[in-house]
N, C-alpha and C positions, 0 to 999 in steps of 0.2 A: 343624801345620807352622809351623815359622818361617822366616824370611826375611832374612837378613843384608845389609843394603842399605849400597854405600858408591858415594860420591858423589864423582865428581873433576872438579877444573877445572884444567887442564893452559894453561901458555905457548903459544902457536902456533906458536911451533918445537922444540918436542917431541913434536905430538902424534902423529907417524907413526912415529917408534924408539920413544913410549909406548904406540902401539897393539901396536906388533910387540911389543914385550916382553911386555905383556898378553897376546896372544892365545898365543906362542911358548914361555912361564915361568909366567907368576905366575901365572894361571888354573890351567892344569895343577896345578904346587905344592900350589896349596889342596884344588885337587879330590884330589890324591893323599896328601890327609890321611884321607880315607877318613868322612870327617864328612859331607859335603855329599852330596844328593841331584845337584841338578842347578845350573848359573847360566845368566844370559841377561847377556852384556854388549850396552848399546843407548846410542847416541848422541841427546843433547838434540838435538830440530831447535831452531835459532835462526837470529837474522838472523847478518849474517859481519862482521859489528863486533864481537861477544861472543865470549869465548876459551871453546876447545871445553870441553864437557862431558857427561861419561860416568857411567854408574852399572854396577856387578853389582849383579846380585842374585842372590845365594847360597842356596837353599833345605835345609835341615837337618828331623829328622824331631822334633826335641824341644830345648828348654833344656839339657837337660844333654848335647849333643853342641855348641851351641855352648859354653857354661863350658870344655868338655874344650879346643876350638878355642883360647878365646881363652886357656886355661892353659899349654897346650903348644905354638902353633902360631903363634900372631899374631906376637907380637913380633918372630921372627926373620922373616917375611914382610914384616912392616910396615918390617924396618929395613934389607931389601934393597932395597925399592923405592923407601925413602925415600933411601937411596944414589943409587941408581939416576937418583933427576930432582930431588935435594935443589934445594930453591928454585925450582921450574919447575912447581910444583900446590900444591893444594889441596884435601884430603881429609876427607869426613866423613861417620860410619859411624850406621845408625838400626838396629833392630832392629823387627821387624813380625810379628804374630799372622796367617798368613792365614787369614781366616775365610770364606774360597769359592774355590775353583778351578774353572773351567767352558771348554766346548772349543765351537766353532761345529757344529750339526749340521750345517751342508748341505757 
């Protein structure tokens, strides 16, 4: 499995119309690219001097459904959102091998 991980650091006054938009749009979108297994959006805990930050993480079953992603799919995602809060984040994207996925037994 892979793991498309991106990474954002949002203004502190955008980060409630960025959640909404996230959880209401742009997750969806991606997800109805039909590439992605599953995501988990999750909030950095920090102290509240530090401007918020977020990560997805997108899980895909192979390399070549991200290539398909990022060939057909990204740019126009990447350039709605960048519309969306231009100058108000900070964004940046890793790629990951997961090599264990494990679930609590009790």
């Amino acid at each position: 499995m892979i793991q498309y991980n991106v990474t954002i650091k949002l203004e502190p006054d955008v980060e409630e119309e960025w959640l909404a938009y996230m959880k209401s749009k742009h997750i969806q979108e991606v997800m109805d690219t039909g590439l992605f297994q599953h995501c988990r959006l999750s909030k950095l805990i920090q102290s509240r001097e530090e401007e918020p930050t977020y990560t997805v993480q997108y899980i895909l079953s192979s390399m070549k459904d991200m290539h398909k992603y990022q060939s057909q799919h990204a740019a126009a995602l990447q350039a709605d959102h960048s519309t969306q809060f231009k100058g108000k984040f900070v964004a940046f994207r890793t790629l990951m091998e997961v090599m264990l996925e494990s679930e609590s037994q009790s």
